[in-house]
N, C-alpha and C positions, 0 to 999 in steps of 0.2 A: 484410464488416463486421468491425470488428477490437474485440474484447474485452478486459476488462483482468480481470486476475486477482489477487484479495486474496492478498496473500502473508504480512500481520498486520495485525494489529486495537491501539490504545492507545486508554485512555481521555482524552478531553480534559480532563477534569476535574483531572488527573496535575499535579501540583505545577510539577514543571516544563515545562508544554506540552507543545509537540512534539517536543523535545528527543529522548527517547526512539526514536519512528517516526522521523525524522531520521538518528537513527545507527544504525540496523536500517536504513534505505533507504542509507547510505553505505556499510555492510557489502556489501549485496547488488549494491552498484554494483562494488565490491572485487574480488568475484566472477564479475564479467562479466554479470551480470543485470540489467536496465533495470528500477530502480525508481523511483518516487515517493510524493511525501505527497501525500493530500489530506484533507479533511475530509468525515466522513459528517455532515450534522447532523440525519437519519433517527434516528440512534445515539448521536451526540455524542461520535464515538471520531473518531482519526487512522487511517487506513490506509495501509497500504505497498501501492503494486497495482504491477504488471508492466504494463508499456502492449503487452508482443509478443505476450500469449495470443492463441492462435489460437481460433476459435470452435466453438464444442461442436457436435458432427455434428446434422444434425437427424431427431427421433426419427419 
């Protein structure tokens, strides 16, 4: 099963929407890092997650 891993958090509520997580996910793209936006609506923030985390060992 493949996990995705927050890489940052913005708030939706942010003047400019998403603008923000957008150019922090473009960055990370820059980087060679697979990111994207989506929306938490739990939180009401933008997240940046990573779609390639691998999954946390099991305890």
């Amino acid at each position: 099963m493949r996990t995705k891993k927050v890489l940052d958090s913005f708030p939706a509520g942010d003047p400019m929407g998403s603008r923000p997580a957008e150019e922090y996910a473009a960055r990370c793209r820059e980087r060679g890092e697979a990111a994207t936006v989506v929306m938490d609506l739990a939180t009401d923030s933008f997240l940046v997650v990573s779609p390639d985390a691998e999954p946390a060992p099991a305890s």
